[in-house]
N, C-alpha and C positions, 0 to 999 in steps of 0.2 A: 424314557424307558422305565425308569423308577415308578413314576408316577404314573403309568399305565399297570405296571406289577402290583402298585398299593392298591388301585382301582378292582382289579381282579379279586384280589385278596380280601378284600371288605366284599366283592359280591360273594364270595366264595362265603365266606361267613352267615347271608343271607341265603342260600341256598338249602332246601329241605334234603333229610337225607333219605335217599329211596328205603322203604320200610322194608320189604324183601330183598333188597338189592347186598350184597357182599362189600366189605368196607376196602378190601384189596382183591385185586387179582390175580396177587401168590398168595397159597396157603399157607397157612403157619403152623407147627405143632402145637398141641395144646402148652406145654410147658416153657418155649418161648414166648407165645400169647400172653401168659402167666408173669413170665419174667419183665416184659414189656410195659405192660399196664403195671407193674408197680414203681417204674423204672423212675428217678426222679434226678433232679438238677440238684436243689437247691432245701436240704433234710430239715431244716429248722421252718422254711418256709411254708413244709407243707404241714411240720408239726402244728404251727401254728394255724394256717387255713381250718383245722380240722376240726377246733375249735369254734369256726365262724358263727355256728347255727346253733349254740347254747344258750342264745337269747330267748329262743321260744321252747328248748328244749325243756330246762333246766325247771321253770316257774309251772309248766304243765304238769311234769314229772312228781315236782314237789305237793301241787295242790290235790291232784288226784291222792298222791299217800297219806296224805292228810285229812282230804274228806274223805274223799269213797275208800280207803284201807288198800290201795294199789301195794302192790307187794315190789318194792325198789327194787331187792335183789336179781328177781326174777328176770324183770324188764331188763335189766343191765345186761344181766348174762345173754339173753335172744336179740335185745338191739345192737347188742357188740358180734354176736355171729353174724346178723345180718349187713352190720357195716364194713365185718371181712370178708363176707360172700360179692358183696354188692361191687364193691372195690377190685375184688381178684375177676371177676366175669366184666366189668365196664370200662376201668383204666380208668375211671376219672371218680371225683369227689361227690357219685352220688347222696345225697343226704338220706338217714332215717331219723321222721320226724314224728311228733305225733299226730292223731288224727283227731285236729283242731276241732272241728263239729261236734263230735262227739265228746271230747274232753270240755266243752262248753257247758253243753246240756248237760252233761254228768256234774258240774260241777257250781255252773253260778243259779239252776231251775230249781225250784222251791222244796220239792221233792228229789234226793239226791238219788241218782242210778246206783244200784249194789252191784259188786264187781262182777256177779253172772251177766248182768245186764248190761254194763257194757262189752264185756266178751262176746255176747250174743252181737251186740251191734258189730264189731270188729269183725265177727265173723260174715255177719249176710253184707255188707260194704265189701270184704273181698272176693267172696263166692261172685260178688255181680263182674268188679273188676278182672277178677279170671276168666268168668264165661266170657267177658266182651273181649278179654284178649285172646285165649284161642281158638275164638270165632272167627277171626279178624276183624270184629268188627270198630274196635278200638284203633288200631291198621287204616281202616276206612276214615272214620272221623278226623283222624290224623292227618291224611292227607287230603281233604274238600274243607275241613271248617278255614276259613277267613283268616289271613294273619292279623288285620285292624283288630278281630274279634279277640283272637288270643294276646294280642298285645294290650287290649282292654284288660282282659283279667290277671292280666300278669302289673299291667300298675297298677289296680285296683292292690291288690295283692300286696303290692311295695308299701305303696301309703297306706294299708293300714298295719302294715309292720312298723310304719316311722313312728305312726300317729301315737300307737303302744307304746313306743322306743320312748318318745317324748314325755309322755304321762309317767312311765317307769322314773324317768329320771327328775321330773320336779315334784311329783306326791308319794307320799308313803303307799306302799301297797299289803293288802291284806287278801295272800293269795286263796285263803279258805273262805273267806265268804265273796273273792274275785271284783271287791270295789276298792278305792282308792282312799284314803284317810289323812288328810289335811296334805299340806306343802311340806316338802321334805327341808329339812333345818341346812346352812349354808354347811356347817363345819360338824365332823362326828364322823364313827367310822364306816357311814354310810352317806354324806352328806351331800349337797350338790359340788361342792369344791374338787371333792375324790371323781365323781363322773366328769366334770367339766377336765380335770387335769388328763383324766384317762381317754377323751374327746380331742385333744389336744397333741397327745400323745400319738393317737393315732394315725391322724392327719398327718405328723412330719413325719411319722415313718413311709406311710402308704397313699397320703397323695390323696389324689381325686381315685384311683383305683385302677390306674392306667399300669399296663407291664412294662418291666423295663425296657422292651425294646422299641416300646412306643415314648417314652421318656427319653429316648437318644436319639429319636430322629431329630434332626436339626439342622439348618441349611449353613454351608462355610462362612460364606458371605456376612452371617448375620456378626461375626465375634472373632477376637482372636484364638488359635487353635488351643492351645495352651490354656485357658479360661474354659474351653465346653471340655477338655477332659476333666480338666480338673472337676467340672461341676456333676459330669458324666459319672467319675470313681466314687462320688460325695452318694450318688444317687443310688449306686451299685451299693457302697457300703450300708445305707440306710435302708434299702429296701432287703435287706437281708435280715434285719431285726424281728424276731418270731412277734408282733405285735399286739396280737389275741394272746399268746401263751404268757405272755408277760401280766398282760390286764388279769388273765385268769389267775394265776398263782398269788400274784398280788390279794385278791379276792379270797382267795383258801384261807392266808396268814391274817386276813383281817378277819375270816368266819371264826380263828379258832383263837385270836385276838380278843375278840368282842364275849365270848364265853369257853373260855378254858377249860371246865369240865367236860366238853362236851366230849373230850378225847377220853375222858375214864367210862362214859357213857356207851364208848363205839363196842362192838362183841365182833369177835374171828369169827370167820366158817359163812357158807352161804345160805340163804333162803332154802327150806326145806319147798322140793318141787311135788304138786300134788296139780293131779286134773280134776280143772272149773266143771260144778255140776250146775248143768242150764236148764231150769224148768221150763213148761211150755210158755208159762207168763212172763217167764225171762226173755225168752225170744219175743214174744208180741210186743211188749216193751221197748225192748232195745230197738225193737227193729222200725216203732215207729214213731218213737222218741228222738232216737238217734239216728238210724243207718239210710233213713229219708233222707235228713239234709246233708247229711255224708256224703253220702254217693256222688251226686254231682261237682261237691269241690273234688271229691278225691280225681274224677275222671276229667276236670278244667284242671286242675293244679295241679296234680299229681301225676302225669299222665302225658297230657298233652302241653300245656305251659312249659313242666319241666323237660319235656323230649325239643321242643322246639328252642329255648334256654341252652341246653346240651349241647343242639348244631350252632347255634352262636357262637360258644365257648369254646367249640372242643369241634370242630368243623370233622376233622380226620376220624373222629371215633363214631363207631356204627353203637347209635342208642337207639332200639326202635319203640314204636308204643305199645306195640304185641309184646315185649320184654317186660317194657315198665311193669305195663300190667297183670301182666300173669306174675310179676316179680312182688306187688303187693299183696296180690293174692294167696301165694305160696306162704309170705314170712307172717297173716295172721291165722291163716287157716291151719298154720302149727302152734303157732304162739298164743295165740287166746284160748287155746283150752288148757294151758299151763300157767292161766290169770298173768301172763304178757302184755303190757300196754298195748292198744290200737297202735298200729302204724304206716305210714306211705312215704313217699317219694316227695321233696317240695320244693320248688322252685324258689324258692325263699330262702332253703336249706343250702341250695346247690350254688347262688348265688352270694349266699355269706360265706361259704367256703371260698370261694372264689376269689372274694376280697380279699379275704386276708392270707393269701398264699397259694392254696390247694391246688394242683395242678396235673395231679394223676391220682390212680386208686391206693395209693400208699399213704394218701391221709386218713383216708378214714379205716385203712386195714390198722392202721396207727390207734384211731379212734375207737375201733371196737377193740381189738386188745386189750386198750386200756378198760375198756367197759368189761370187759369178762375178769380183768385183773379186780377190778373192784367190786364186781358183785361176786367174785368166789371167795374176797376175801374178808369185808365187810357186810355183805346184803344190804339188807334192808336198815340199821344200824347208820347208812349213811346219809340220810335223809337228815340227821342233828345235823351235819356239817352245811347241807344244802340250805339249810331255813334258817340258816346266819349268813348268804352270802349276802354281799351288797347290790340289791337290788338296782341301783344307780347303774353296777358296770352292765349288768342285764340288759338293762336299758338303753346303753352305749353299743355296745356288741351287737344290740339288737334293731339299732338305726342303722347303722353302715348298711346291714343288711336288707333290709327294706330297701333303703337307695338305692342300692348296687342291684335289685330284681329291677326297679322304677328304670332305670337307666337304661334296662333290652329295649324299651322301647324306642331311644331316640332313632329306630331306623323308618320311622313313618313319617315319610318325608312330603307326599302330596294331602293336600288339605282336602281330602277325600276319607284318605284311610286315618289322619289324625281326628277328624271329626266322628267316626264312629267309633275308634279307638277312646275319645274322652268320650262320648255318649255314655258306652258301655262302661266306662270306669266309674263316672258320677251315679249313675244305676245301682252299679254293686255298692257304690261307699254309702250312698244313701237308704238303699234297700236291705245293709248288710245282709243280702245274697249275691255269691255271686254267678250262679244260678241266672237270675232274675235278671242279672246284667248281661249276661249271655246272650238272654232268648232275644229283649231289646236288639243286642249288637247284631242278632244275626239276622232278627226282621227288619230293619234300617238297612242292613247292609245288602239285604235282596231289594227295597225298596228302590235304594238308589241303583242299582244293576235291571231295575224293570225302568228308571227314567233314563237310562242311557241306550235303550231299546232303540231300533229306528223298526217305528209300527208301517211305515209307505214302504218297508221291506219286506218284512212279515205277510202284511196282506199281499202282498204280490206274488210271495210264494206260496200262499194259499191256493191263491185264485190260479198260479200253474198249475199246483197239487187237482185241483179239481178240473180241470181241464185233461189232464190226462189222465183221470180216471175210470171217465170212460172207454178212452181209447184200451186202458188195460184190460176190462172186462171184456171190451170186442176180442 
């Protein structure tokens, strides 16, 4: 009976969530809704979770204010509303991350985008996001595109977060000209020894990234009873250690370790708020510089990856892709004309939360708070403390997370959907598009759906079709 219940329950995890469909059928008032979704077990854990996705957060953030003159304050303050909006309307550990394509091209192209120009991008990337979601046509795509395929971009996705992870942590990085600059030194307050301990660290807290109530199943037979508690309290104790939060702070003491002044350096008060003015050249620019190759990660990752990610995670909570989307849409079509960084939703993001905790919307309500706490308090002033962190833990933080998206995949069990599922991954890794890997994933995956055809059936129902065609016209 057990073992028929687990069965269930893992397909239950596989299971799409109807996109117009109601997550219950009692309603609920708004204000227990509210109460719900931020409702949590276990407060350190999810402090931590919340944490998870500052690997790819944190070195964007910083290279933008540094080349292109991104205004820190700003972003802090609109990314911390939007991770307490996202949070109180989902229940769970939505992420807001930047929007990687654009942050690229703005940042490693020879000619650097001026911050009209990427706001311009930011903007026509969510105007399209919006239109597609309340069209429904975002809705549509959601439910007919292929899981092999989406599973494709989603470890595409993973591994080149590791692949990052791994480079962060053994070369120095120079996030303003975005290449890498010799082999990182063993020992120093940024060295390989500090990542490798913080590596290390993680694991005996958190394991492979399993929950605890997967860590306690156990059969009688295998031990004495007395031994699996005791090993059970050991596992309950350890996984309660905030894991991220600890890595992190460690990192602040070593940024203001490594240069001390930087704290006479900080200035009170926020970013003065003023609206981006976008000439026409601004828009043509951005829009076909950047918001070209945008658009489609945003609407693979952002979107569709991370809603199908969502019903993995979080099976009971109604995440649709008409939401996602119109929900990207919303937070830059305010924000970019306030020179607010780009931003979406990212399967990467929602997946490193995951890891390290997160388990309802009280992480990242957690999260933006603290983001508005700090850009009303510091602004832009906090970029000195960001560009002493230790790159290494970056690096660390930002492998778990990678794995932990690689790892949705392992539900592609017949060697059908595993083989278009790596088609499509080696595509995008190789193409770095992941676009590109898509289109592949999804002409293979009709190719093989036209060999599985039976054509001695087809033409038989042709040849009735035509036979009783006449008789219809008689």
């Amino acid at each position: 009976m057990e073992e028929e219940q687990t069965n269930i329950t893992s397909r239950a995890r596989l299971l799409p969530v109807e996109e117009d469909g109601p997550a219950s059928s009692v309603s609920v008032s708004l204000p227990a809704r509210l109460k719900q979704n931020l409702r949590c077990k276990q407060g350190w854990s999810e402090v931590s979770g919340s944490l998870g996705d500052l690997g790819t957060f944190v070195p964007i953030v910083v290279a933008l204010t540094l080349v292109n003159g991104l205004d820190l304050g700003t972003t802090l303050i609109f990314t911390g509303i939007y991770n307490i909006l996202t949070g109180l309307i989902w229940g769970i550990p939505m992420p807001v991350q930047p929007m990687k394509s654009i942050a690229a091209v703005a940042i490693s192209e020879g000619k650097h985008l001026t911050i009209p120009q990427i706001m311009a991008a930011g903007i026509c990337t969510a105007g399209t996001l919006f239109a597609l979601g309340v069209t429904g046509l975002m809705g549509f795509l959601y439910r007919f595109l292929p899981l092999p395929v989406v599973r494709g971009v989603q470890l595409s996705q993973g591994l080149s977060f590791a692949f990052t992870a791994v480079k962060y942590v053994k070369k120095n990085q120079n996030f303003v000209s975005s290449k890498s600059e010799g082999d990182r030194a063993w020992v120093g307050w940024d060295g390989l020894i500090l990542a490798l301990v913080s590596f290390c660290f993680i694991v005996l807290v958190t394991g492979s990234g399993d929950d605890m109530q997967e860590n306690q199943v156990g059969d009688d037979d295998r031990g004495d009873e007395r031994d699996r508690r005791r090993s059970n309290r050991y596992l309950r104790i350890v996984s309660a250690i905030p894991s991220a939060l600890i890595v992190f702070l460690v990192g602040i003491i070593i940024s203001i370790c490594r240069k001390p002044e930087i704290l006479k350096q900080l200035t009170l008060g926020p970013s003065k708020l003023h609206v981006v003015s976008i000439s026409r050249n601004d828009w043509k620019v951005g829009f076909v510089r950047a918001a070209i190759p945008q658009i489609p990660l945003s609407v693979l990752n952002s979107v569709i990856a991370v809603c199908k990610l969502s019903n993995d995670l979080f099976p009971l909570k109604e995440v649709t892709a008409t939401s996602v989307s119109a929900s990207v849409g919303v937070m830059n079509l305010v924000g970019c004309w306030f020179g607010a960084m780009p931003v979406c939703h990212g399967a990467g993001g929602l997946a490193g939360q995951y890891r390290f905790g997160a388990r309802s919307g009280a992480s990242v309500v957690f999260l933006g708070t603290a983001k508005m706490v700090l850009g009303l308090l510091l602004g832009s002033s906090l970029v000195k403390i960001l560009t002493q962190f230790p790159v290494g833990l970056l690096g660390v933080l930002l492998l778990f997370s990678g794995i932990e998206l690689a790892m949705a995949c392992r539900d592609m069990n017949s060697k059908q959907d595993a083989f278009v599922m790596l088609m499509c991954t080696s595509v995008s890794l190789t193409g770095s598009s992941a676009a590109l890997g898509f289109g592949c994933g999804i002409v293979l995956y009709i190719l093989l759906k036209l060999r599985e055809l039976n054509y001695d059936e087809c033409i038989e129902l042709c040849r009735a079709s035509r036979r009783k065609l006449p008789e219809t016209v008689a």
